[in-house]
C-alpha positions as CSV (number, residue, x, y, z in Angstrom):
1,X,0.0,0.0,0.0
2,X,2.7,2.3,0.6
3,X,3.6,2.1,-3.3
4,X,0.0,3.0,-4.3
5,X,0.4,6.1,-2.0
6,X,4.0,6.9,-3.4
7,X,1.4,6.5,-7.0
8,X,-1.1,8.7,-5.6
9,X,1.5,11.8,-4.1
10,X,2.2,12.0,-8.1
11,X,-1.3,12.2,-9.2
12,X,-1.8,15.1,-6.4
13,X,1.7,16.6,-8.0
14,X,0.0,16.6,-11.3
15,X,-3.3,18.1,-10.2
16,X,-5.1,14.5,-10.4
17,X,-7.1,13.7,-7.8
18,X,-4.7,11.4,-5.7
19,X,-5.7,7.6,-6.3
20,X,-2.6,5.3,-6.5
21,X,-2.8,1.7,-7.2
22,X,-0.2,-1.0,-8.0
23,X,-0.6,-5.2,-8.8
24,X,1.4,-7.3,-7.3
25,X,2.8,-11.3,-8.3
26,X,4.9,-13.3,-6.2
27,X,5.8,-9.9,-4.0
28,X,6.9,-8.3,-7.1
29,X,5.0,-5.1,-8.6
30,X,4.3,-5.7,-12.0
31,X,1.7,-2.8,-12.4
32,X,1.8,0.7,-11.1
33,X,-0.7,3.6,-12.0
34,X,-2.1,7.3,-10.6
35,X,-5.1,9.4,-11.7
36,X,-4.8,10.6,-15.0
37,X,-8.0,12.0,-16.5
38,X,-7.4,15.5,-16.2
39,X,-3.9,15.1,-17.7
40,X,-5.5,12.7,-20.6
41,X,-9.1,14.2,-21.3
42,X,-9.6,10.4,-20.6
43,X,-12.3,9.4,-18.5
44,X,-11.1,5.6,-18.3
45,X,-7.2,6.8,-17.2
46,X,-8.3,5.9,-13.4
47,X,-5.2,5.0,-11.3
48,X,-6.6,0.7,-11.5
49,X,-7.0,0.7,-15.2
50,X,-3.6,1.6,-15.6
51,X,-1.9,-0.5,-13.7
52,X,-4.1,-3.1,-14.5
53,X,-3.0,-2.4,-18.2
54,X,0.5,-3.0,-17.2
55,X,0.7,-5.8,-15.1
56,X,-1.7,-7.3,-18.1
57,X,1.3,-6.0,-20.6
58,X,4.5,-7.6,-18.2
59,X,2.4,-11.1,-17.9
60,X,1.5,-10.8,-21.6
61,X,-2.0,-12.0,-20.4
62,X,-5.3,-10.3,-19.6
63,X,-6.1,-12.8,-17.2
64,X,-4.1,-11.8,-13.4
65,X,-4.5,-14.9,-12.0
66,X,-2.7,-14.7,-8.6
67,X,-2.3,-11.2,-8.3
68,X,-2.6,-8.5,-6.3
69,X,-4.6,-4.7,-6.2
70,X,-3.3,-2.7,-3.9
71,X,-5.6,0.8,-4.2
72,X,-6.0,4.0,-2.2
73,X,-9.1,4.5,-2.9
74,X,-12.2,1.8,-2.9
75,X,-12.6,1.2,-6.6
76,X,-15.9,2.5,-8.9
77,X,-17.9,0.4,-11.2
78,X,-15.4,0.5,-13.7
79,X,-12.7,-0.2,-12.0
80,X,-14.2,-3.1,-9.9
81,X,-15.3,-4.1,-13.4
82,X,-11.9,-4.4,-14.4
83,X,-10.8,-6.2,-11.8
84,X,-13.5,-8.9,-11.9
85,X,-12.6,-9.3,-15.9
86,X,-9.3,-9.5,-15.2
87,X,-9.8,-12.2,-13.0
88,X,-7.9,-10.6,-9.9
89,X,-8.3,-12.3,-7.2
90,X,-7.1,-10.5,-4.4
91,X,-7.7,-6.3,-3.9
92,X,-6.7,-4.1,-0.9
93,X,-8.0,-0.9,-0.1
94,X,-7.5,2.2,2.1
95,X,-10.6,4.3,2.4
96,X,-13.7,4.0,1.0
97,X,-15.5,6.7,-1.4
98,X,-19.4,7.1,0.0
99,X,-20.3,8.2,-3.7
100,X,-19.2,6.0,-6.1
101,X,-17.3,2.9,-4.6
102,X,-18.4,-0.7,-5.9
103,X,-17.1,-2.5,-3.1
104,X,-19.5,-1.6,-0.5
105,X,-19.8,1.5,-0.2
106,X,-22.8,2.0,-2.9
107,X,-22.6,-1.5,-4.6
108,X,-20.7,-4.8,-3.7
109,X,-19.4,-6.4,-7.1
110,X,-16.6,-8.2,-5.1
111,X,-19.4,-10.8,-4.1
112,X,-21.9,-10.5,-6.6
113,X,-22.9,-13.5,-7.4
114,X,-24.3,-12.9,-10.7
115,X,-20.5,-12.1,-12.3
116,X,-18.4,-15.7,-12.7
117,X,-15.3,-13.9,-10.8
118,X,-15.4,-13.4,-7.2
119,X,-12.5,-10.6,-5.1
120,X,-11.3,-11.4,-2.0
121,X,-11.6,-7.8,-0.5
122,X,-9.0,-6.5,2.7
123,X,-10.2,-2.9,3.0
124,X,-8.5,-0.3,5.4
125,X,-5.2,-0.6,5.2
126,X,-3.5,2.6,5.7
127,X,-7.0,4.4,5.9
128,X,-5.7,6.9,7.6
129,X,-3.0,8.2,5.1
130,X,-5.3,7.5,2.5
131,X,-8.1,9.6,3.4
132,X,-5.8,12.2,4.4
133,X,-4.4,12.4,1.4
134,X,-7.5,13.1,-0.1
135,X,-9.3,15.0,2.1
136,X,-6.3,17.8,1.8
137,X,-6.3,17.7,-1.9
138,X,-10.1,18.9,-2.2
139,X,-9.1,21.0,0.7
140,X,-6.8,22.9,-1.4
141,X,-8.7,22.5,-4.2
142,X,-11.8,24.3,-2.3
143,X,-9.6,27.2,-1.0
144,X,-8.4,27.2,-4.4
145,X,-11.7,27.9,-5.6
146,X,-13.0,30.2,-3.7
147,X,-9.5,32.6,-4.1
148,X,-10.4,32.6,-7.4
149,X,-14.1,33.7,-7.0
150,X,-13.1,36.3,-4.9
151,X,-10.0,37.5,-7.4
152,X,-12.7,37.4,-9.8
153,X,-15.4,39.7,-7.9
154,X,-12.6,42.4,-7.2
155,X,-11.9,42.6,-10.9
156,X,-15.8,42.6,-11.6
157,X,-16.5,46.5,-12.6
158,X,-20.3,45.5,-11.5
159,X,-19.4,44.0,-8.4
160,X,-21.2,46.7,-5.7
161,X,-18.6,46.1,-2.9
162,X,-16.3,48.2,-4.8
């Protein structure tokens, strides 16, 4: 987990919200990724979907067998989906995301009985650093935010408190 964090400090470096994730075989990281959608203008660039991508490309198979997710964040739809067709069978999380997390927090695909892959789910490791790491990116982001609103009404001609 410590990796996926070291992932996720360089998706907060790059303005990404800060999701790290890395797959693991036989102790050895074969897959490493961080946010990139803002970067990419590419909705699918979530920190799982790339390193799912490359542990797929070091295996030379789509199918992880024995592997695996270690993620900041508790995966969405997508990513959960990409994990079940990828056949991962393990996935660690650190916090989970109350609005769009498929592991529990909204829906449950790890167990979902209906899909012919199940996940073996470990969930709060390093929560604490995780969530933190978030919570002071939108943080920033939200101070961000409102600077710029207020810059913005000060150079407003119209704006009456002037």
């Amino acid at each position: 987990m410590q990796e996926a964090l070291v992932e996720a400090s360089t998706a907060a470096r790059l303005g990404e919200v800060p999701v790290g994730a890395v797959v693991v075989k036989d102790g050895e990281i074969i897959g490493r990724g961080h946010n990139l959608r803002e970067t990419s203008n590419d909705p699918t660039t979530h920190a799982e979907m790339i390193a799912i991508r490359q542990a797929a490309a070091a295996l030379g198979s789509w199918r992880l067998i024995g592997c695996t997710m270690y993620v900041t964040l508790e995966p969405c739809v997508m990513c959960m989906g990409a994990i079940i067709l990828a056949r991962i069978p393990r996935l660690v999380f650190g916090c989970r995301d109350p609005r769009v997390g498929a592991v529990g927090s909204v829906f449950d695909f790890s167990q979902d009985e209906r899909f012919n892959h199940r996940v073996a789910v470990t969930e709060g490791v390093l929560k604490q650093q995780c969530g933190e790491m978030l919570s002071g990116f939108f943080r920033q982001l939200r101070a961000e935010k409102k600077q710029r609103r207020q810059q913005d009404a000060e150079g407003d001609p119209f704006n009456p408190e002037k």
